[in-house]
C-alpha positions, 0 to 999 in steps of 0.5 A: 892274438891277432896276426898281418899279412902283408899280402892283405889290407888289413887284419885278420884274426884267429880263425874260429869254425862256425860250423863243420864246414865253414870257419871265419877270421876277425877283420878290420880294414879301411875305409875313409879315414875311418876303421870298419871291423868284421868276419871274413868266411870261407870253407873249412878247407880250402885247396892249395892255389884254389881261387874262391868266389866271394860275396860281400854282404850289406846289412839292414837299417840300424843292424850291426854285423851280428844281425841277419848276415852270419846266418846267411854267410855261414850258408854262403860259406858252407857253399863254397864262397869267401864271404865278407860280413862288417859293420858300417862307420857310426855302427856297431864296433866299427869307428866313427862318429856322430855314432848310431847315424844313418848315410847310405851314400856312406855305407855304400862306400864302406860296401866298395871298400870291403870289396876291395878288401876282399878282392885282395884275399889271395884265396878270393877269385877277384873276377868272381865277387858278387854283392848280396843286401838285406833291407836297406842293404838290398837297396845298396846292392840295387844302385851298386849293380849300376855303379859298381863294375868289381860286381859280377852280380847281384842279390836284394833280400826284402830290399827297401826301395823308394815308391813309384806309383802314382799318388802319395801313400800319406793324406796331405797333413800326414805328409806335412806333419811328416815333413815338418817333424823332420825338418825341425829334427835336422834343424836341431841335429846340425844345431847339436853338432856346431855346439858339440852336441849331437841328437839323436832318437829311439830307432825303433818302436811299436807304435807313434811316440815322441823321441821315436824314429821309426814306429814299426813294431814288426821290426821293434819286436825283431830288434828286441828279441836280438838285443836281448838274445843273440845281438846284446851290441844293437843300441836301438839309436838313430840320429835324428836326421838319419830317416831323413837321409834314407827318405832323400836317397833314391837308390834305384834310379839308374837301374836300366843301366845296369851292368850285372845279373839282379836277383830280387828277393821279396816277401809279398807282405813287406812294408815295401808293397811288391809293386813297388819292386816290381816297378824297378824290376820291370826296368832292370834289364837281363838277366834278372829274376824275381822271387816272391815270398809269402811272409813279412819283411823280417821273415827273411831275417836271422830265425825268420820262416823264409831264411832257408829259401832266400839262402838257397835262391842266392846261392843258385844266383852266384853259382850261375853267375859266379862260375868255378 
């Protein structure tokens, strides 16, 4: 059974305990005309007229909100934070449509919006909210810390961002062959959707294949280990212009003028060289910090060897900058 309160924009379900410390509620609130659905953390007992520090999360590509975020929100809350988890428009049980497709300027609407919902909780410290990012998420968090001032700081954990160094990593025919097979993607996506029709593609898988968006076995043995555990909600989709529209997306670009403290967390083995990360971060201004692990990408990921420490650094992050 679900309940209103008219003090906040949204739903709020039952509360149910995550652990000895930390419970959740069932959520849902707007954004764009469409309805995002989610958790809403907090600790498990909470003083009368006590305003919490909250932390909005963002997810990975193609994850949904059962991935990667309820292991961190659960440390988050257990530390004394209200902490807000959802799944993206076209994601998960989110609504929207075409489904499975990837917009980052999008999603970091849905990201402004689930701030305002959280900044609306009456047990939330609107002053105090900090915004933390996974993969893709991270990356959301990096151009946030730019344009959006509701933020008091925050944290990209394996964040992806676009590369800066001299030179193209692809041979020239690598690089048209590339451009050529999406170009012809989204051609046939916007094609699909004047007729009714929408394209899409296999998200992940191990190595090159036709009908494959993204060939990186890493993160297809990830994806498939959740979808057949914990996450049977993942559907390894994509549209076929989604990878396009994170090629195109730059998310770092204003980061010298940024407005709030910026941890960033990185495994030195990520798909995203560090140098890469260490370009924008050389051009962040203060405060900022730097954190280099010693795994894979996915290694700060849900089971994942660096989870623990990359919990900690963040907690530390936005207790320092989030004060009581």
């Amino acid at each position: 059974m679900k309940k209103t309160n008219d003090r906040m924009p949204g739903v709020r379900g039952k509360m149910e305990a995550v652990s000895s410390k930390a419970v959740r509620h069932a959520i849902s609130f707007p954004s764009d005309g469409e309805t995002l659905q989610g958790w809403l953390y907090h600790p498990g007992r909470v003083p009368p007229g006590k305003k919490l520090p909250g932390i909005v999360t963002a997810n990975a590509m193609t994850g949904v909100k059962e991935i990667n975020l309820p292991e961190y929100a659960r440390r988050f809350a257990e530390a004394g934070f209200a902490v807000i988890v959802f799944d993206y428009r076209y994601w998960g049980s989110s609504s929207g449509e075409p489904r499975w497709h990837l917009s980052p300027a999008e999603q970091r609407l849905d990201i402004a919006h689930a701030l305002t919902f959280l900044a609306a909780q009456p047990e939330v410290d609107p002053e105090r909210i900090g915004g933390w990012g996974i993969s893709l998420g991270g990356g959301h968090m990096l151009y946030l810390a730019t344009w959006e001032p509701r933020f008091k700081a925050v944290a990209a954990v394996s964040t992806g961002i676009s590369p800066q160094r001299p030179g193209n990593p692809l041979t020239a025919g690598e690089a048209q062959a590339l451009h050529d097979k999406l170009l012809a993607a989204s051609q046939k996506e916007r094609a699909g959707r004047a007729a009714g029709r929408i394209a899409t593609l296999q998200a992940w898988c191990p190595e090159p294949t036709s009908g494959c968006a993204l060939p990186v076995k890493e993160a297809f043995d990830f994806y498939e280990a959740a979808r057949t555990s914990y996450a049977p909600q993942f559907e390894n989709k994509l549209t076929s212009t989604s990878f396009q529209n994170v090629l195109a997306d730059d998310v770092a670009f204003a980061i010298h003028l940024a407005q709030v403290p910026i941890l960033i967390l990185h495994p030195v083995r990520d798909v995203v060289p560090v140098e890469d990360v260490l370009f924008y971060y050389k051009r962040a201004p203060e405060p900022k910090r730097l954190v280099v692990f010693s795994g894979l990408h996915t290694s700060t990921y849900a089971g994942g060897e660096h989870l623990e420490e990359a919990a900690r650094e963040s907690i530390a992050w936005f207790e320092e900058y989030l004060p009581g």
